[in-house]
NUVODO-233688 format. One line per 2 residues: number of its first residue (from 0); for each residue x, y, z of C-alpha. Coordinates in steps of 0.02 Angstrom, whole numbers. Layout:
N
NUM	X:Y:Z | ...
end
This chain:
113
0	-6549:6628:-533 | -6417:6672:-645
2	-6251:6563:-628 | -6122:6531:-758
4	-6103:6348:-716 | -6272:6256:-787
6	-6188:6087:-782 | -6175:6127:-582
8	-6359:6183:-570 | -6426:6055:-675
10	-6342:5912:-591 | -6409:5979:-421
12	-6581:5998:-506 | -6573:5819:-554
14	-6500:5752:-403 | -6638:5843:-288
16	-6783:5760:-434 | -6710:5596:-408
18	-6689:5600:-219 | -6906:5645:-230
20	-6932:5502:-363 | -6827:5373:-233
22	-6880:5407:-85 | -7055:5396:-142
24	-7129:5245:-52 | -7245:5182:-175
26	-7115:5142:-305 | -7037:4996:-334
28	-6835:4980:-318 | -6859:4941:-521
30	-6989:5094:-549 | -6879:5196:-441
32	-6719:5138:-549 | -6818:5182:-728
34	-6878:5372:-647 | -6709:5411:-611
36	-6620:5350:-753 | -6750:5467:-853
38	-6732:5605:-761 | -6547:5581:-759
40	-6556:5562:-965 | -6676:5704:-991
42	-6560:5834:-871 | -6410:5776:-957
44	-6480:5823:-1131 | -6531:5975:-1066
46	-6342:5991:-990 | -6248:5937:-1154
48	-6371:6078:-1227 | -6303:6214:-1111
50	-6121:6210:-1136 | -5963:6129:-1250
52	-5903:6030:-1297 | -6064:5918:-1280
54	-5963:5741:-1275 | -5916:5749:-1085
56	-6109:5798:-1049 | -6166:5652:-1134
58	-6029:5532:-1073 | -6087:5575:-870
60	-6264:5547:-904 | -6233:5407:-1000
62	-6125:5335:-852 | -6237:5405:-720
64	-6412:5338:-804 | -6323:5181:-824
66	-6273:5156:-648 | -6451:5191:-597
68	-6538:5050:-712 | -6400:4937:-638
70	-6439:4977:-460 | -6641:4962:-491
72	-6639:4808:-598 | -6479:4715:-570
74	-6428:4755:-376 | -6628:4765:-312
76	-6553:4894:-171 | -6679:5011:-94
78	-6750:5182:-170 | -6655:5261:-45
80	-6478:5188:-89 | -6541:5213:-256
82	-6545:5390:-268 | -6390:5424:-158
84	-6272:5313:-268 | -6361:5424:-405
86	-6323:5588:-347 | -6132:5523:-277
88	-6126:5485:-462 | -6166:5626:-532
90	-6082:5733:-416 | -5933:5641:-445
92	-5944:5646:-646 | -6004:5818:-654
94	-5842:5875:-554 | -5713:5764:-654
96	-5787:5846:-825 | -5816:5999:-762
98	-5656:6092:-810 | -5682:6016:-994
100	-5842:6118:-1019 | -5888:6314:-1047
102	-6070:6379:-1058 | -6147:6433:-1205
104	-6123:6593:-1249 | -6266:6735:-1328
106	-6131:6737:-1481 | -6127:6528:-1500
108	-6325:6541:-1476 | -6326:6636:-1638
110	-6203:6529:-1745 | -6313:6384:-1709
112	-6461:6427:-1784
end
């Protein structure tokens, strides 16, 4: 799939990874919390990576992987509410930033290395 908006696709990616990692019945609401907070870290490297600037990237998963140790360590809520207060999150981050990011281009590819 090619799409010119990888923050979009890698936000649903990580969404869909953390709704499997939640609703996974043989975690705990604190091994839940710690799964998605990585996956939400790793994606969001991977997002601040795909486009610039890189700051608002890092500032949603930042926010979002922050809000999902909270609700796993501090709140105690369920894997389920877990993983949809994730993905509100960063659906909600991902749309405010959105217009503050372009995708890398084949041209800023080469000036980086």
């Amino acid at each position: 799939m090619r799409t010119g908006e990888p923050a979009l696709v890698l936000g649903i990616v990580s969404a869909a990874l953390s709704l499997i990692v939640a609703l996974n019945v043989g975690l705990t609401a604190e091994q839940a919390g710690l799964w998605v907070a990585l996956i939400t870290a790793v994606f969001g490297a991977v997002t601040a990576l795909a486009v610039r600037p890189v700051s608002p990237a890092v500032f949603t998963a930042v926010v979002v992987a922050a809000g999902d140790l909270l609700m796993g360590y501090h709140f105690h809520v369920s894997p389920g509410v877990l993983s949809a207060v994730s993905a509100l999150l960063l659906s909600v981050m991902t749309l405010l930033t959105r217009h503050q990011v372009t995708p890398l281009t084949k041209a800023d590819v080469g000036q980086a290395a």
